[in-house]
C-alpha positions as a Markdown table, in Angstrom:
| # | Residue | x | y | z |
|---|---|---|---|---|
| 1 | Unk | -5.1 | 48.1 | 13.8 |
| 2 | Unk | -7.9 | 50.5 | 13.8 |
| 3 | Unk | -10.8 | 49.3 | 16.1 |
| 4 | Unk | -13.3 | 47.0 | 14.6 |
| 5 | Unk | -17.0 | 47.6 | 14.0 |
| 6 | Unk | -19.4 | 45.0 | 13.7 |
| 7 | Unk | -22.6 | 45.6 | 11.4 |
| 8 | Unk | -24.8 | 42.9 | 9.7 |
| 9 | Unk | -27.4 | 42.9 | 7.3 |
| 10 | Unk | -30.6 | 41.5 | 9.1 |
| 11 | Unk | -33.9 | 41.9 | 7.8 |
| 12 | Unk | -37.3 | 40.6 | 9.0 |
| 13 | Unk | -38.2 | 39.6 | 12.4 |
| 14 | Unk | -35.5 | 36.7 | 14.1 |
| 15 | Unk | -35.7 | 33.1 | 13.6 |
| 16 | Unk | -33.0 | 30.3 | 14.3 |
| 17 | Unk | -31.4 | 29.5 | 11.0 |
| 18 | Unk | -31.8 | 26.0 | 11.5 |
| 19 | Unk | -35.9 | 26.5 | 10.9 |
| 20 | Unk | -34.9 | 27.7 | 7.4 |
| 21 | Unk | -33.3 | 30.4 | 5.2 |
| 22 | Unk | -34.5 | 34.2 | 5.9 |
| 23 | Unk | -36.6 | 34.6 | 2.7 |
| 24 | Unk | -35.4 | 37.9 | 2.5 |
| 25 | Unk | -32.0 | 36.8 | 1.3 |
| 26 | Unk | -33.0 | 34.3 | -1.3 |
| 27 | Unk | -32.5 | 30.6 | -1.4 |
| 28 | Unk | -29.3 | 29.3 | -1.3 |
| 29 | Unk | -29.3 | 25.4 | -2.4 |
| 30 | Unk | -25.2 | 25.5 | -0.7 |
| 31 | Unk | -26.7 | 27.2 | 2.3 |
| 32 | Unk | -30.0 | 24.6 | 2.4 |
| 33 | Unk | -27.1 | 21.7 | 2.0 |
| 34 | Unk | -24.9 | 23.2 | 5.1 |
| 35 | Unk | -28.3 | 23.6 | 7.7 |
| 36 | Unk | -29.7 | 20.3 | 6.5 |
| 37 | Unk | -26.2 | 18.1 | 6.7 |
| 38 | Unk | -26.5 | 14.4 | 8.2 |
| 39 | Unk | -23.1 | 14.7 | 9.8 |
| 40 | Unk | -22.7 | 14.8 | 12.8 |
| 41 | Unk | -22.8 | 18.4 | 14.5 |
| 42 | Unk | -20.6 | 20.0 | 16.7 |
| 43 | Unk | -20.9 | 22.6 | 19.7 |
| 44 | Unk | -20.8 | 25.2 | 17.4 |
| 45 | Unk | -22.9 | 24.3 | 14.9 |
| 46 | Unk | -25.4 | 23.6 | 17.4 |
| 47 | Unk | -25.0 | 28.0 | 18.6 |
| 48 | Unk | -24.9 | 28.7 | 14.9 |
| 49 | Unk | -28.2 | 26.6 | 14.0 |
| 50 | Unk | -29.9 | 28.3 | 16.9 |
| 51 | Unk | -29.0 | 31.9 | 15.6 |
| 52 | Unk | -31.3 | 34.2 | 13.2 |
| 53 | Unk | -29.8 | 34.3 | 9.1 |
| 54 | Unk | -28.1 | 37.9 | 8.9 |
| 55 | Unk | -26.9 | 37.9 | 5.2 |
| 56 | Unk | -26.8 | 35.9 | 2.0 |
| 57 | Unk | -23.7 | 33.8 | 1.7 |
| 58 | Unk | -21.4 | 34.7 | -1.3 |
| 59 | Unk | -18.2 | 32.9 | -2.7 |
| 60 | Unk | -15.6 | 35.0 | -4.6 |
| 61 | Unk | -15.0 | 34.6 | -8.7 |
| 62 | Unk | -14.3 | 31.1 | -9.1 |
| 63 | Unk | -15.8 | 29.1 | -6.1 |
| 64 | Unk | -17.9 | 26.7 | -6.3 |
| 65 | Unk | -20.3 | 25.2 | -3.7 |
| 66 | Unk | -19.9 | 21.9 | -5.1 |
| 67 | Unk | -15.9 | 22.2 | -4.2 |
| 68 | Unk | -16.4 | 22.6 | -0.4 |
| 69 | Unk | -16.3 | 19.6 | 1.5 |
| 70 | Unk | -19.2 | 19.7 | 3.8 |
| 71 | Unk | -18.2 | 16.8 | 5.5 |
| 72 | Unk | -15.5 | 18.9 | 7.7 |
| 73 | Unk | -17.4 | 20.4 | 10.7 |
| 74 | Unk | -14.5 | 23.4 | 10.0 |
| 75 | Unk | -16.4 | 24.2 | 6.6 |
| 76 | Unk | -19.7 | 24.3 | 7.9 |
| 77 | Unk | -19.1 | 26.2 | 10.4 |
| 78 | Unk | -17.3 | 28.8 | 8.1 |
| 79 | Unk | -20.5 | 28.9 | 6.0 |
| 80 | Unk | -22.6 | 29.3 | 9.1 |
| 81 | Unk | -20.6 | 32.1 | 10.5 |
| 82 | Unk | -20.9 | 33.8 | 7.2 |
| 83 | Unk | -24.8 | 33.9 | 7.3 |
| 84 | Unk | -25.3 | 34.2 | 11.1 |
| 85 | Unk | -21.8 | 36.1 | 12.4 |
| 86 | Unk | -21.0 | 39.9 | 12.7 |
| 87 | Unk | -19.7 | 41.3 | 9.9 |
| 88 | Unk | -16.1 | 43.2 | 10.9 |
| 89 | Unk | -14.6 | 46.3 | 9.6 |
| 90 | Unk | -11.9 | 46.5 | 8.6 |
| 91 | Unk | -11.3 | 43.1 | 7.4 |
| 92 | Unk | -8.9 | 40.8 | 8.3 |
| 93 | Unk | -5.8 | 40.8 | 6.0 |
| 94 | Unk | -6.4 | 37.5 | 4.5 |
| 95 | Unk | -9.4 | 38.5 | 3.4 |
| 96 | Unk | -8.3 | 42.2 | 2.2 |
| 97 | Unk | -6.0 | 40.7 | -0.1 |
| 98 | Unk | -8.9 | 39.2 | -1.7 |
| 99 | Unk | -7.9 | 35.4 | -0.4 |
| 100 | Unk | -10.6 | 32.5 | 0.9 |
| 101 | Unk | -13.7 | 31.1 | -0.5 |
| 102 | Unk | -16.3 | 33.8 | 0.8 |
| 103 | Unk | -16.5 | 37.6 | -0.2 |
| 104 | Unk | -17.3 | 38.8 | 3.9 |
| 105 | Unk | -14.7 | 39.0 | 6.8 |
| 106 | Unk | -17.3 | 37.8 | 9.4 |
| 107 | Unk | -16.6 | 36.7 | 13.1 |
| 108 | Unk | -18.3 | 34.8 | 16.0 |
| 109 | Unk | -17.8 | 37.1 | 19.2 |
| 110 | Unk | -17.3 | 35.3 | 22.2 |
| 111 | Unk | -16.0 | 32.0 | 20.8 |
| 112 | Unk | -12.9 | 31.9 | 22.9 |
| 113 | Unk | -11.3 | 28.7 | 20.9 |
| 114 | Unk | -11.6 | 30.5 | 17.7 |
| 115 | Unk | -9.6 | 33.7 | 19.5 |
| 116 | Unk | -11.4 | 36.3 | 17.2 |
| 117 | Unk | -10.6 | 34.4 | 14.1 |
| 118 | Unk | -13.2 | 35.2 | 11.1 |
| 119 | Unk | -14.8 | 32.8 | 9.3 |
| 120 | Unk | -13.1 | 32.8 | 6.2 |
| 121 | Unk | -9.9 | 32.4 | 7.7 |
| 122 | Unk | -11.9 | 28.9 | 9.4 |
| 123 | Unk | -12.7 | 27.3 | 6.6 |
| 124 | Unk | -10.3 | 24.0 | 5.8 |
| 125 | Unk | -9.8 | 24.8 | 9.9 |
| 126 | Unk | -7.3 | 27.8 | 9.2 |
| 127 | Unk | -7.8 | 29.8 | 11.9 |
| 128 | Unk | -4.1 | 30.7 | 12.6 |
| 129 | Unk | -3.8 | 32.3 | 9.4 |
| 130 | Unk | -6.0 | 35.3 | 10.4 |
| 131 | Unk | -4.6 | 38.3 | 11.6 |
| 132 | Unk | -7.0 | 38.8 | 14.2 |
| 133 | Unk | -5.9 | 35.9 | 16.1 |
| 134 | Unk | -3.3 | 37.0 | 19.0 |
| 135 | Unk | -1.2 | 33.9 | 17.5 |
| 136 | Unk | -1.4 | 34.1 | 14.0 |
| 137 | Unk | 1.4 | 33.5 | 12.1 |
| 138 | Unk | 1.5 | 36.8 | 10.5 |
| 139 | Unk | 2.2 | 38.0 | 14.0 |
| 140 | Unk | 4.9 | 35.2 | 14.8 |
| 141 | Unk | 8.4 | 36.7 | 15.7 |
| 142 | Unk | 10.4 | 37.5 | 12.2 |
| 143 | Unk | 14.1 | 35.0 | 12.5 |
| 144 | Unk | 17.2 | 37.8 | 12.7 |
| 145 | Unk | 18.9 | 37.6 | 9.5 |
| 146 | Unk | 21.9 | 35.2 | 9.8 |
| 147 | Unk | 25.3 | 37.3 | 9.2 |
| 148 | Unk | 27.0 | 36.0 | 6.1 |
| 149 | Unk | 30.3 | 34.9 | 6.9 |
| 150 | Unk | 33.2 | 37.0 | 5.0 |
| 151 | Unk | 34.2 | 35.9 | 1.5 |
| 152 | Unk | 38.1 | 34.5 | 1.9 |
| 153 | Unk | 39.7 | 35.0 | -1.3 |
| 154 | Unk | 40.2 | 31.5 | -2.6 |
| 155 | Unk | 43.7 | 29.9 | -3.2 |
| 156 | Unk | 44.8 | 30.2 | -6.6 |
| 157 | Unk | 43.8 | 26.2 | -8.2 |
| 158 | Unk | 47.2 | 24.2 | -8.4 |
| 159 | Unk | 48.5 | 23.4 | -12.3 |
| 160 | Unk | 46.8 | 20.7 | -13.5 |
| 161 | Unk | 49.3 | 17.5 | -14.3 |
| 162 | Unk | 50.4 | 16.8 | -17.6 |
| 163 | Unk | 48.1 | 13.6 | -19.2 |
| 164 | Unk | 50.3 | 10.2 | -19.3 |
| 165 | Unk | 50.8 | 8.9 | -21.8 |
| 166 | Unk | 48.4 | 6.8 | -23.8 |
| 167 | Unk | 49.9 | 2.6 | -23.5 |
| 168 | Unk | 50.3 | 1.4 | -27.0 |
| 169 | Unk | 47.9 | -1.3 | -27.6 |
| 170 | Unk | 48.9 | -4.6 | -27.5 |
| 171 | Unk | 49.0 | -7.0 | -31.3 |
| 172 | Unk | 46.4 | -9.1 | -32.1 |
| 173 | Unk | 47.5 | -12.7 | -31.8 |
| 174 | Unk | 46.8 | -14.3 | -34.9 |
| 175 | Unk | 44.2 | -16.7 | -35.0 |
| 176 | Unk | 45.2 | -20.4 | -34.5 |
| 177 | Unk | 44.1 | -22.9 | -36.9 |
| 178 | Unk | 41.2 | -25.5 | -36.8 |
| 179 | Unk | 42.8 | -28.2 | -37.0 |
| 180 | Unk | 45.7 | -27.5 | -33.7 |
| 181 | Unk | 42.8 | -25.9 | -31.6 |
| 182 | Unk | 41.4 | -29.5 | -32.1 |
| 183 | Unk | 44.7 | -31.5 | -31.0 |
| 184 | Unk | 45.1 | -29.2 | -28.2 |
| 185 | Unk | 41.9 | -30.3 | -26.8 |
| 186 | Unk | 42.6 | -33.9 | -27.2 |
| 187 | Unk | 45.8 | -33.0 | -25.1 |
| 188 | Unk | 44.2 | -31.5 | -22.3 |
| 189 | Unk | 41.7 | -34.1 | -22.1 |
| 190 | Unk | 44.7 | -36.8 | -22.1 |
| 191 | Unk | 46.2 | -34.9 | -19.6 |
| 192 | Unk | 43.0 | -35.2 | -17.3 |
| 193 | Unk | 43.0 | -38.6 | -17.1 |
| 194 | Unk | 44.1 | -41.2 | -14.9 |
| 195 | Unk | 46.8 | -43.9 | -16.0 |
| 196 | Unk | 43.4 | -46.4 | -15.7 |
| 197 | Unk | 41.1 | -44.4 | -18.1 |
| 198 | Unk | 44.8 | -44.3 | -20.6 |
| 199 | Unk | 45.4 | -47.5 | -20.9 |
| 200 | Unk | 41.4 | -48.5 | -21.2 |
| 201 | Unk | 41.7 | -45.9 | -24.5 |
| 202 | Unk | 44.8 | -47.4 | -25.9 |
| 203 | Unk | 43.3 | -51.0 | -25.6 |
| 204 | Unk | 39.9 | -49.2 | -28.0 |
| 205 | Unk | 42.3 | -47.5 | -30.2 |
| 206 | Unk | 44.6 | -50.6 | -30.8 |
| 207 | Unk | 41.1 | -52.6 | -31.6 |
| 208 | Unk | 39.9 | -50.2 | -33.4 |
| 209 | Unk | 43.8 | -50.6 | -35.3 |
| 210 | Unk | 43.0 | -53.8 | -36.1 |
| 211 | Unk | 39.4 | -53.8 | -37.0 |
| 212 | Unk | 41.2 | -50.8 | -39.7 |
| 213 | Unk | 44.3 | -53.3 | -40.7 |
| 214 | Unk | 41.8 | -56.3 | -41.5 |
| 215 | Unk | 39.3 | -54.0 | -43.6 |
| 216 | Unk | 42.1 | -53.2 | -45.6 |
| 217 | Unk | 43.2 | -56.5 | -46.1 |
| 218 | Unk | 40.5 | -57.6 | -47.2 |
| 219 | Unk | 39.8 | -54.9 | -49.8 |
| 220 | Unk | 43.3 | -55.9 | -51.0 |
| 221 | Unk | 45.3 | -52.7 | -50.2 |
């Protein structure tokens, strides 16, 4: 990769960026919301905050400030290190293809956990996807292609068996009348019954024979 050279954009005398935006570059209400965050700051924030504004900070075609999540010290960060870092050419190759939410390929020199990562590669805490990292993963080792194991010519398929066939279906029974589905019950109740529970039913039925026998006789049948 062709060696990299840092310029930046600075204009008017130095101040910390933390003090306020470099008027030069215009206000920036996404910038203003980034130095004036309530959360909670980290290391580098704090060296950001104490370096002078070098640029304005722009978002590619389709970005929108109110879409970054400033509560992720990676994002602020990013933003900080596109106003106060060195701008690098050429760019990174994430950011030559046109990908990540800012326009610049800028970096933080000397930040050894970052490992020359730029900031646009940062935000969402990306860093391994820029090319300028030793350990990026466009630099991991490409997997040998696995050899594909010769095509065996496959067995001619066996002749399929000849369908059985169909059983013929079995006739209907006819439907049994009423009046034997009723004695049949009576039967299998009978047959459920102990010699006790018989002869207590033949003593009704006989009572019930000659309650029958006097009716009768007395309507002069």
């Amino acid at each position: 990769m062709e060696m990299m050279q840092f310029q930046n954009d600075m204009q008017g005398p130095p101040a910390a960026i933390r003090d306020g935006q470099n008027a030069a570059f215009g206000y920036s209400p996404f910038l203003e919301a980034v130095i004036r965050s309530p959360e909670r700051r980290s290391a580098r924030e704090l060296v950001l905050l104490s370096m002078p504004q070098l640029r304005r900070v722009e978002m590619r075609l389709g970005q929108l400030p109110q879409n970054v999540n400033l509560a992720r010290p990676a994002n602020r960060e990013a933003a900080l290190i596109q106003a106060c870092g060195q701008l690098v050419h050429p760019e990174c190759a994430h950011c030559d293809y046109g990908r990540g939410v800012y326009t610049k390929c800028v970096v933080l020199p000397g930040d050894e956990r970052l490992k020359g990562a730029c900031g646009n590669c940062h935000h969402s805490n990306e860093t391994k996807r820029c090319d300028f990292r030793p350990d990026s993963y466009d630099k991991q080792p490409q997997q040998e292609p696995r050899e594909e194991p010769e095509e065996q010519e496959e067995p001619e398929p066996e002749p399929e068996p000849e369908p059985e066939p169909e059983p013929e279906p079995e006739p209907v029974p006819e439907p049994v009348p009423e009046a034997e589905r009723r004695e049949r019950r009576r039967r299998v109740t009978l047959r459920a019954m102990t010699d006790e529970e018989l002869f207590r039913v033949r003593e009704k039925v006989n009572n019930d024979m000659t309650l029958i026998l006097e009716e009768l006789a007395d309507r002069g049948r």
